[in-house]
Kinemage of the C-alpha trace (Angstrom):
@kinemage 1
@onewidth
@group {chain A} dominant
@subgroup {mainchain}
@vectorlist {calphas} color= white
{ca unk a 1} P 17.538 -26.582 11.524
{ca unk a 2} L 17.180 -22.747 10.778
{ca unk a 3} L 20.556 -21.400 9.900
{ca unk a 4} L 22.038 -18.694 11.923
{ca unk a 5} L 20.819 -14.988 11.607
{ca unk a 6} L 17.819 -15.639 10.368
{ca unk a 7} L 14.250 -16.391 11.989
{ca unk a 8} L 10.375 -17.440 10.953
{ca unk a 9} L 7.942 -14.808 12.155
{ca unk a 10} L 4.442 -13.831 11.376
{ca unk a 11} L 3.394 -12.110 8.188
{ca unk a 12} L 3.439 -8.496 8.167
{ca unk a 13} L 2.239 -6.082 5.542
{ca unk a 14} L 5.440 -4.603 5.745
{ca unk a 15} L 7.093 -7.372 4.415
{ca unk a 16} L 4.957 -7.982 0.752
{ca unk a 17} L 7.626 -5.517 -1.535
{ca unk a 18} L 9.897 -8.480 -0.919
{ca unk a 19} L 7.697 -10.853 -0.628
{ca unk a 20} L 6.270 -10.050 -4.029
{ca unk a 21} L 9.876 -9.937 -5.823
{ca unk a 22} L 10.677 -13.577 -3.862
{ca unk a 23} L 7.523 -14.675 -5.568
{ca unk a 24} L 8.053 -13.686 -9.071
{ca unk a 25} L 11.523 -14.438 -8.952
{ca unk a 26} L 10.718 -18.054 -7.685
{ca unk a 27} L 7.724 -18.924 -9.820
{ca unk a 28} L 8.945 -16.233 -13.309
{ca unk a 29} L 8.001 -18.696 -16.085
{ca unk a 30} L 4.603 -19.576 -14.463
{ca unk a 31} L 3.736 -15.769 -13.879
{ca unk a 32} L 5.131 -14.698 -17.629
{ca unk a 33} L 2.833 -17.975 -18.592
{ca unk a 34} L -0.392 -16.189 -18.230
{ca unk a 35} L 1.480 -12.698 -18.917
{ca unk a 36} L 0.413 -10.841 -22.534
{ca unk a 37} L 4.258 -10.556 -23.266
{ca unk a 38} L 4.672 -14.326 -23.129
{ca unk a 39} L 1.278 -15.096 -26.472
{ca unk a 40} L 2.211 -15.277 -29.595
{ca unk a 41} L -0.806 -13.649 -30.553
{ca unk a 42} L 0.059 -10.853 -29.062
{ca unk a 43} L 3.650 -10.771 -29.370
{ca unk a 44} L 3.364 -7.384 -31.261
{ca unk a 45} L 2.938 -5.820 -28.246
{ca unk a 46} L 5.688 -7.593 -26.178
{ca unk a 47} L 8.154 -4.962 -24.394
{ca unk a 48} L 11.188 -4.261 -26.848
{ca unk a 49} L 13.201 -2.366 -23.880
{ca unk a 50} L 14.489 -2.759 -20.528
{ca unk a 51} L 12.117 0.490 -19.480
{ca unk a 52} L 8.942 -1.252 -20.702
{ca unk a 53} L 10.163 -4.273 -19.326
{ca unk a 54} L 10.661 -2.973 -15.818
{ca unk a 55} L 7.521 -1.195 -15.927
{ca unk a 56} L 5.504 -4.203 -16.635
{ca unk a 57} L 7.578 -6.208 -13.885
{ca unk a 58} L 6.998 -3.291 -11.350
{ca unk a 59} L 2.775 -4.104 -12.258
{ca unk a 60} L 3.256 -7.944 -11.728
{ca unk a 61} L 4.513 -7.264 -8.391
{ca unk a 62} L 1.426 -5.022 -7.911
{ca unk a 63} L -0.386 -7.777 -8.378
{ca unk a 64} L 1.179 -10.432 -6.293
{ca unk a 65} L 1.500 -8.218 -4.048
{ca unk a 66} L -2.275 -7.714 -3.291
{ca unk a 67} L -2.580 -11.159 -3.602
{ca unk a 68} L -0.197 -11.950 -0.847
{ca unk a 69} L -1.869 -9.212 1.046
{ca unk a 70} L -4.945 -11.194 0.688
{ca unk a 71} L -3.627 -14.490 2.037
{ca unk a 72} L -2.223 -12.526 4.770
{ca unk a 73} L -5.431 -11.424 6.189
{ca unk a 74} L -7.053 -14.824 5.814
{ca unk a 75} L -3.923 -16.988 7.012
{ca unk a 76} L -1.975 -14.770 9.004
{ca unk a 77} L -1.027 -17.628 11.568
{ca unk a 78} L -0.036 -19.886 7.964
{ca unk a 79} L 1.876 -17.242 6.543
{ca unk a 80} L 4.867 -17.420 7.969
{ca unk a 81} L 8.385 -15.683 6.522
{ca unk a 82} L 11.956 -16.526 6.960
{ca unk a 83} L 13.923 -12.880 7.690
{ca unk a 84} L 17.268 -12.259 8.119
{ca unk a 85} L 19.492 -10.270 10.515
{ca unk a 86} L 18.432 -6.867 8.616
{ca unk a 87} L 14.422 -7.984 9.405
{ca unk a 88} L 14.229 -8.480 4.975
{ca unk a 89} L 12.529 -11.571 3.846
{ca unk a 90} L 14.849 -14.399 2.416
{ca unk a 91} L 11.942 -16.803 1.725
{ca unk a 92} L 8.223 -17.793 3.151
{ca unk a 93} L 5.855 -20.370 3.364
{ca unk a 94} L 1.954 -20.041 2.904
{ca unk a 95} L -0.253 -23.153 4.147
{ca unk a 96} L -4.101 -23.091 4.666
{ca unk a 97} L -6.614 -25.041 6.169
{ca unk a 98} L -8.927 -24.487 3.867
{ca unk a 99} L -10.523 -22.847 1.146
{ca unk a 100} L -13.764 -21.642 2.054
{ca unk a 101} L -12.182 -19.017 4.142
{ca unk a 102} L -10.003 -17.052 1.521
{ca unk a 103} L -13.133 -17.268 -0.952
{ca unk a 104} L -15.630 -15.923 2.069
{ca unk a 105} L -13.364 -13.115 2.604
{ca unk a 106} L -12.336 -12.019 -0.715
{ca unk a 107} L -16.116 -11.166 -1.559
{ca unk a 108} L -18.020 -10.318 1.440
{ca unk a 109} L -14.301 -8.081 2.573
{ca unk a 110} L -14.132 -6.388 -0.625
{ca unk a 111} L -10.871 -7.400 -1.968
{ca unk a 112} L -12.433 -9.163 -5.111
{ca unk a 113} L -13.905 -5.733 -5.399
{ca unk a 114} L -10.545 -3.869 -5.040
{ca unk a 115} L -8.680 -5.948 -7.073
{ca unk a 116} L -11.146 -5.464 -10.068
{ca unk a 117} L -10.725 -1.600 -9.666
{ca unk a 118} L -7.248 -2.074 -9.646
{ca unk a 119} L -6.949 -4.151 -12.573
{ca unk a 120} L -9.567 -1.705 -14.767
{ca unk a 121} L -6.802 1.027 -13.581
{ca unk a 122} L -4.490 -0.811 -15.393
{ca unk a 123} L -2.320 -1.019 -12.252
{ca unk a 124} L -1.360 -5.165 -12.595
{ca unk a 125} L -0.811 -4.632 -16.090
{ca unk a 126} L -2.704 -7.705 -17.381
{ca unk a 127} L -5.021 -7.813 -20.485
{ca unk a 128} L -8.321 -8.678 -20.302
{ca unk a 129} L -6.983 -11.641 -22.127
{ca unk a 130} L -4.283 -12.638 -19.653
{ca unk a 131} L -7.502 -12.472 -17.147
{ca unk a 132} L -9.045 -14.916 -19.203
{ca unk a 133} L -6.693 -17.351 -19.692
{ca unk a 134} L -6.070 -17.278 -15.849
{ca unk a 135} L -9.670 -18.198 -15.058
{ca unk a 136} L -9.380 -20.872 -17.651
{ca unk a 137} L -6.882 -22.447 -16.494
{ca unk a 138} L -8.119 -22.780 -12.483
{ca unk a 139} L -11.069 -24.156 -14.161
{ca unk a 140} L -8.745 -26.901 -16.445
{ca unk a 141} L -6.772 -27.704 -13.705
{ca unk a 142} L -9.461 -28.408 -10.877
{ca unk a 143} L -11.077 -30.378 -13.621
{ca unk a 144} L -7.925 -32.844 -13.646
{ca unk a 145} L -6.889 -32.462 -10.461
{ca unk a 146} L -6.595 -35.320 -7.980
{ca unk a 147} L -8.785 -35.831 -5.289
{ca unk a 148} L -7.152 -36.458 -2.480
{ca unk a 149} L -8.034 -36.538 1.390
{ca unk a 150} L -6.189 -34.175 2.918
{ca unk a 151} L -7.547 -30.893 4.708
{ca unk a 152} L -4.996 -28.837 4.537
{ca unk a 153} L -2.237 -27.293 2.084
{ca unk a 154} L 0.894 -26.130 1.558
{ca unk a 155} L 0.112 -23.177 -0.787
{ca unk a 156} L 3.260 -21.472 -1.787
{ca unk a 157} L 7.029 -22.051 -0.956
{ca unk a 158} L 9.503 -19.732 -1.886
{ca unk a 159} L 12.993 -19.148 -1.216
{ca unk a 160} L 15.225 -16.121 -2.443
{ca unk a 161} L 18.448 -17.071 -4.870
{ca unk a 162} L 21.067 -15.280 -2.590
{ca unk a 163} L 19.798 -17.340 0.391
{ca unk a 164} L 18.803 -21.042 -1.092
{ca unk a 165} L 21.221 -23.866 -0.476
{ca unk a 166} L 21.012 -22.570 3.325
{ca unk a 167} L 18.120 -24.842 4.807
{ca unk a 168} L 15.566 -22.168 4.461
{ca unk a 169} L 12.914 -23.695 2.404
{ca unk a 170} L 12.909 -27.036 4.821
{ca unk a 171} L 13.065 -25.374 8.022
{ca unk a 172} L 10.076 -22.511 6.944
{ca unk a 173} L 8.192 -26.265 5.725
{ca unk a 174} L 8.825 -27.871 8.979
{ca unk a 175} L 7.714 -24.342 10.513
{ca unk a 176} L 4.442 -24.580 8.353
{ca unk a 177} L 3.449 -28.329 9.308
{ca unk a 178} L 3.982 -27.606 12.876
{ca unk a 179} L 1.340 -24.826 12.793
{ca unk a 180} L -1.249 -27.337 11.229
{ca unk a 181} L -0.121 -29.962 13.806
{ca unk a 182} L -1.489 -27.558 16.478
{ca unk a 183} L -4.456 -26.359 14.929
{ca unk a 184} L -5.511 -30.606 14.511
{ca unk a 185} L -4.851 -31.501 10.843
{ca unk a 186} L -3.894 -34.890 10.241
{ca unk a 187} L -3.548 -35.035 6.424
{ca unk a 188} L -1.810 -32.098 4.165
{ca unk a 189} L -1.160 -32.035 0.312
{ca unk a 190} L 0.370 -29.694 -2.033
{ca unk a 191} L 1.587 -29.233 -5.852
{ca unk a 192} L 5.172 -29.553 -7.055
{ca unk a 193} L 6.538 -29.575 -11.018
{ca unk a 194} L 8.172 -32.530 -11.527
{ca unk a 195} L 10.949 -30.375 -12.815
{ca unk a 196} L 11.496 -28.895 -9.716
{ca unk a 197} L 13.311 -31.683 -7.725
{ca unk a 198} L 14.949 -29.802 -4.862
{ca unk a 199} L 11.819 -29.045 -3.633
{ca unk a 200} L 10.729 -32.288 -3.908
{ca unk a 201} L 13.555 -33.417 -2.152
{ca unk a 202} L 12.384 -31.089 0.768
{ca unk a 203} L 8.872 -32.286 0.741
{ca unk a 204} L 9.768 -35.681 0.717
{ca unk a 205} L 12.384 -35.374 3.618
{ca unk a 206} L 8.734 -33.808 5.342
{ca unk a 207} L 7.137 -37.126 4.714
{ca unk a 208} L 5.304 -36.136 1.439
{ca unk a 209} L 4.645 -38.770 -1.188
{ca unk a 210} L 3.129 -38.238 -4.694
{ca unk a 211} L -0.120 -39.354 -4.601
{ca unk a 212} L -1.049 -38.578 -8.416
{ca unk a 213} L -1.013 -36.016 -10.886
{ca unk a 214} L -2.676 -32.646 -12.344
{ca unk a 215} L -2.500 -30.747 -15.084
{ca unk a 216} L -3.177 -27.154 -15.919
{ca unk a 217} L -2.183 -25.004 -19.478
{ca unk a 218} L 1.527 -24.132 -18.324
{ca unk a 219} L 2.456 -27.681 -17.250
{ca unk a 220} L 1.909 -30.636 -15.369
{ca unk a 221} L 1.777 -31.111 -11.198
{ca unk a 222} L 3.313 -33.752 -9.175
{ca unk a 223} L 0.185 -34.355 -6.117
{ca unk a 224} L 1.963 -34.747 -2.926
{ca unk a 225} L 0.304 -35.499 0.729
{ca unk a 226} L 1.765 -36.638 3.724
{ca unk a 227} L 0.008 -37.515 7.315
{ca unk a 228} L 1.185 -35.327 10.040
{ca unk a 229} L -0.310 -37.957 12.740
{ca unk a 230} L 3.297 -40.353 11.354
């Protein structure tokens, strides 16, 4: 049940500066992962102040934030965000029904395009090495992923600290599979860390079971699905 004073509405573009912070805040060690001040072999250049620090947190949340921007076009109806009584995000949820979609209009509506600019501009403040080591690693972890049958996905959950422990994160997932209910998709799967058991407590309360495993360079992936037809 959502708690009181808050409610799930649509994305809006208004929404991504918090969005972006929930993000980073949720997921910081995978983002610092593939971040130049996280290599040893560049550690020279790691940030030795809280200025540098903040300036290089304030260009990660360019980032995300274009990439959230992104999935917003594509899935507006699947990107769905848990506000409170001041309309300021407190968490969201992100599922897709597919691929195909996001890739199609990335190219052929420019973002790829923009987000290269932006990146030569120096305004995401990644390295051409922290670029690399992000392609490599979609490309180690769809070679060890599990193939599963499902057709749709839970992309990204998120919750922010001052409001988890509330019932946010299960009510915006219950709010997610109800949207793929309607649109007809019987079979949904995401990824989890098998470090990260509240949320696997919330998936599994959803129905999800772990169907396998994958693997990418920051750490391994617990494979859940569940069939929204039980």
């Amino acid at each position: 049940m959502l708690p009181d004073n808050y409610q799930i509405v649509k994305f809006e573009e208004k929404y991504l500066p918090e969005l972006a912070r929930i993000f980073i805040g949720a997921f910081d060690d995978g983002v610092l992962f593939f971040s130049e001040v996280e290599d040893t072999r560049v550690k020279a250049t790691r940030p030795e102040n809280e200025l540098e620090t903040s300036a290089r947190r304030r260009k990660l949340e360019n980032a995300v934030r274009d990439i959230l921007k992104l999935f917003g076009q594509v899935f507006s109806d699947g990107f769905l965000v848990a506000v409170d009584e001041n309309d300021k995000p407190q968490g969201y949820i992100i599922v897709i029904s597919g691929v195909k979609s996001l890739w199609k209009e990335a190219v052929f509506g420019g973002h790829i395009f923009r987000l290269l600019s932006r990146w030569l501009q120096g305004k995401y403040g990644l390295t051409l090495f922290d670029v690399g080591r992000v392609i490599y690693n979609k490309v180690y972890y769809i070679a060890f992923s599990v193939r599963g049958t499902a057709d749709a996905q839970i992309l990204s959950l998120a919750v922010s600290p001052e409001a988890r422990g509330k019932g946010l994160g299960s009510s915006l997932t219950g709010a997610g599979l109800d949207y793929l209910r309607e649109i007809g998709i019987k079979r949904v799967k995401l990824e989890v860390r098998p470090d990260n058991p509240a949320a696997r407590h919330i998936y599994e309360k959803h129905g999800f079971k772990v169907v396998g495993k994958a693997n990418d360079l920051h750490d391994d992936w617990y494979v859940m699905e569940a069939d929204l037809r039980e």
